[in-house]
N, C-alpha and C positions, 0 to 999 in steps of 0.2 A: 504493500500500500504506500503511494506516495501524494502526496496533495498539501497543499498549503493547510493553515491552522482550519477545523472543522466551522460549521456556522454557528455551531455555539456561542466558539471562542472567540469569533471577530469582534463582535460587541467588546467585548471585555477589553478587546487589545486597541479598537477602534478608539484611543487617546491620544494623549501628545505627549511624545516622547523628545526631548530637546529640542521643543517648538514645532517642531513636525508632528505630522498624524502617524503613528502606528499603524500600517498596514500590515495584512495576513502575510505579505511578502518577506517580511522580516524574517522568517524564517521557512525551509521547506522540512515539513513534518514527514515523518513514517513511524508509522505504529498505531496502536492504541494502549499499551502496556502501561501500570501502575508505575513502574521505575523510570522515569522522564531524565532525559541523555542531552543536554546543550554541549552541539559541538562546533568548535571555534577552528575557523580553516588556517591556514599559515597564508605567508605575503602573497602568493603564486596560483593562492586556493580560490575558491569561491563555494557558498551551499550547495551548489548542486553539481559538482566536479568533485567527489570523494572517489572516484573511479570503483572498480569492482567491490571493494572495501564495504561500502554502502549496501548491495546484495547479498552480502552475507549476513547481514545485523538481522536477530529475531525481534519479532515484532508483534508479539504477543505476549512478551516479559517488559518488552522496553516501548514509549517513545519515545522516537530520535529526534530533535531540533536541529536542524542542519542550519545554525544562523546567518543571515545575511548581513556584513559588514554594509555600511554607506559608501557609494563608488565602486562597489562591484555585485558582477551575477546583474542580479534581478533589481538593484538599486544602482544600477548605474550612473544613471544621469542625477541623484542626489546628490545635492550639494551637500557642504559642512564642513568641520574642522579637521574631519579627518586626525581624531587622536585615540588616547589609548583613555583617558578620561569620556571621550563621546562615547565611544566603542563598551566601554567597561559601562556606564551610567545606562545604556540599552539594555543590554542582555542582564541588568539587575532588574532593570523594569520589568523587563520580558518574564524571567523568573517567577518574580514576586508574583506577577497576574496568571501566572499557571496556577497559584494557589494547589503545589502538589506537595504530598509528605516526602515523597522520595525524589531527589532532584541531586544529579550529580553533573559532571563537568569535563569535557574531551577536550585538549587542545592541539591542533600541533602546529608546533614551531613557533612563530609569533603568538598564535594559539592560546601555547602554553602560557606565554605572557599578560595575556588579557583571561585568563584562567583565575590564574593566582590574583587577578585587580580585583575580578567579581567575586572568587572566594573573599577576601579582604572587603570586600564591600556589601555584601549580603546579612541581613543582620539573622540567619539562620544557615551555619557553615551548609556546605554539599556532601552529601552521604559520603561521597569520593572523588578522590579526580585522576586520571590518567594525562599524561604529557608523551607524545610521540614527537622523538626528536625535539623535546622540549628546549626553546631557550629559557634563559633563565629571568630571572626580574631584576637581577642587576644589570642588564644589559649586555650586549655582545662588542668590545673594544675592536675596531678594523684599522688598519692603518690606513696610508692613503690611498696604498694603489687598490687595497678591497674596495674603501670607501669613493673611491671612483668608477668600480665597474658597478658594485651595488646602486651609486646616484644615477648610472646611465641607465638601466633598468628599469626605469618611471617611464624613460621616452624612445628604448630601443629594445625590441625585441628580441634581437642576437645577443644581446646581455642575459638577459633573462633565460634564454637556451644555454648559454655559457653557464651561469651560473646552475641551472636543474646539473649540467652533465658533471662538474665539481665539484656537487654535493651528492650524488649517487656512484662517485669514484671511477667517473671515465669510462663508463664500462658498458651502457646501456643501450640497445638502437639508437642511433640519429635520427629516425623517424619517431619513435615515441619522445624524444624530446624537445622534438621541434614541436607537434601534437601539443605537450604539454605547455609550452612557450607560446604557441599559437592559442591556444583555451586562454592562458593570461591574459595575453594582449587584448583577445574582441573583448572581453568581460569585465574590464577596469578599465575607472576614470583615472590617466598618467598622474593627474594632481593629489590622487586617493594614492594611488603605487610611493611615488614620491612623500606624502607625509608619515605615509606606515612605517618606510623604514626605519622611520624615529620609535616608532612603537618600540621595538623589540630591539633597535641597536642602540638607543641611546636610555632606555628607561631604569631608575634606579630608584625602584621603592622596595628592595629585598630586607632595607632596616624596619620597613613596618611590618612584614610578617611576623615577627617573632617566632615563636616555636608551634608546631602546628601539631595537633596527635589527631590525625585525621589519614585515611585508605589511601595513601596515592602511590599509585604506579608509574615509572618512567621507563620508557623505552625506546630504544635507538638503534640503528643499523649498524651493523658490524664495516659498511663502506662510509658510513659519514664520517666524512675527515674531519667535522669541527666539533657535533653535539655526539664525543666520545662517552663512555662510561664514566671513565676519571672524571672527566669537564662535568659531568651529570653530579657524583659525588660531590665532588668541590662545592659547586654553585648550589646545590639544592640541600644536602645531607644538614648543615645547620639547622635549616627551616625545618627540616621535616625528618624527623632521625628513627620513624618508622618506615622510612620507603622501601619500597620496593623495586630496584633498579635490575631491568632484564635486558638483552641484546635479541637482536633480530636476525638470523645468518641468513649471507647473500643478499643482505637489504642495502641502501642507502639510505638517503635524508624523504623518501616520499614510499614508506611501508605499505601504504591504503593502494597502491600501484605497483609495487614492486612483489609484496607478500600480502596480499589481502586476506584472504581465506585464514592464515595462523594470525594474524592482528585481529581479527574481529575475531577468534577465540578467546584470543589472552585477554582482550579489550569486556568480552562479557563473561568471562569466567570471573575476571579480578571483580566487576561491578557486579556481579551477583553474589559474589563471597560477602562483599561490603557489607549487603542488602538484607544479608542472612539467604538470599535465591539458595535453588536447588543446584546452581551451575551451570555452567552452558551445554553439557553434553546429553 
């Protein structure tokens, strides 16, 4: 089942979310399950580009909330500030008017960054959260010459293929990453690409977390060359000194496409353990 929020819901959502109306587009729903899943795409993502990943998810345990950030997908031509404040102050709204007991939290990548704002910003934490290819919430430090291919990437597409293929280790067709580079491009506004990078390169509120005793799983691809295991411990293990930190083999930095089928296991085996669920098998 796939479809934007049901007619119930729209009324509910039909407000004003930082000046703007709430429309059902905010997110694309699958499921009808008691256990409610907000999942946050990374820079390159959009809700409705989870690739295979998304077909595996059960949907009679869970619903999925595939959110749509402002300036991509389905909200393209939306304006705004394009920040991780706009972004995190949405999908709290969003949250809150689900009015569900069971509400947990997927991010990846950037994701993960706007993950850990809405955990922090919720005034009822999330059952759980998972981070694939999680950055952290102190930010990702680039030097120049990163910080130069990453800023050309708002307004060139070949950057943006550059980059998928150096973060899935060199190694993957050139047609699936031009594909994925090309999904990028028609689907984002350049001035949304360009402000996000601030999201997750420059963000540093990992002093407000504190110590967290809360279900989270992290996991990464054995080919991503930057969101290593180590870099995972480092940046996250203070916050959260129950994690759960697994690898992914023969993955890179985009799991939901490279390993679908064994991530949407691990993804609902961990969120049903949380839950008290029966497990995913």
């Amino acid at each position: 089942m796939e479809a934007t929020v049901s007619e119930s819901m729209v009324e509910s959502f039909a407000t004003t979310l930082s000046g703007q109306e709430a429309h059902p587009s905010h997110a694309v729903v699958r499921g009808r399950g008691p256990h409610h899943v907000i999942m946050l795409n990374g820079w390159f993502g959009r809700a409705g580009n989870w690739g295979p990943f998304a077909d595996c998810l059960d949907t009679d345990r869970f619903t999925w909330h595939f959110f749509e950030y402002r300036g991509y997908g389905t909200r393209r031509e939306e304006t705004g500030v394009f920040s991780l404040a706009e972004i995190a102050g949405e999908v709290v709204d969003y949250v809150q008017r689900l009015d569900a007991a069971q509400v947990s939290v997927v991010g990846h990548s950037m994701g993960a960054v706007i993950m850990q704002r809405v955990m922090l910003d919720l005034p009822t934490p999330p059952v759980a959260l998972v981070g694939i290819s999680p950055v952290p919430a102190s930010g990702t430090p680039l030097n120049e010459q990163q910080r130069a291919l990453f800023e050309s990437a708002a307004t060139k597409v070949e950057s943006r293929g550059r980059i998928i293929n150096l973060t899935t280790g060199n190694c993957l067709p050139a047609t699936w990453v031009h594909h994925l580079a090309q999904d990028s491009w028609q689907h984002t506004r350049p001035h949304a690409v360009a402000n996000y990078l601030s999201v997750w390169a420059d963000c540093d509120f990992a002093s407000e977390l504190g110590v967290r005793d809360l279900p989270i799983l992290l996991l990464t691809g054995d080919r991503d060359p930057v969101v290593t295991v180590a870099a995972i411990e480092s940046a996250y293990g203070g916050t959260y000194p129950g994690m759960q930190v697994d690898t992914i083999a023969d993955t890179g930095h985009y799991a939901m496409f490279e390993h679908p089928v064994d991530l949407a296991a691990r993804v609902m085996g961990f969120l049903d353990a949380a839950a008290g669920g029966p497990g995913v098998r």
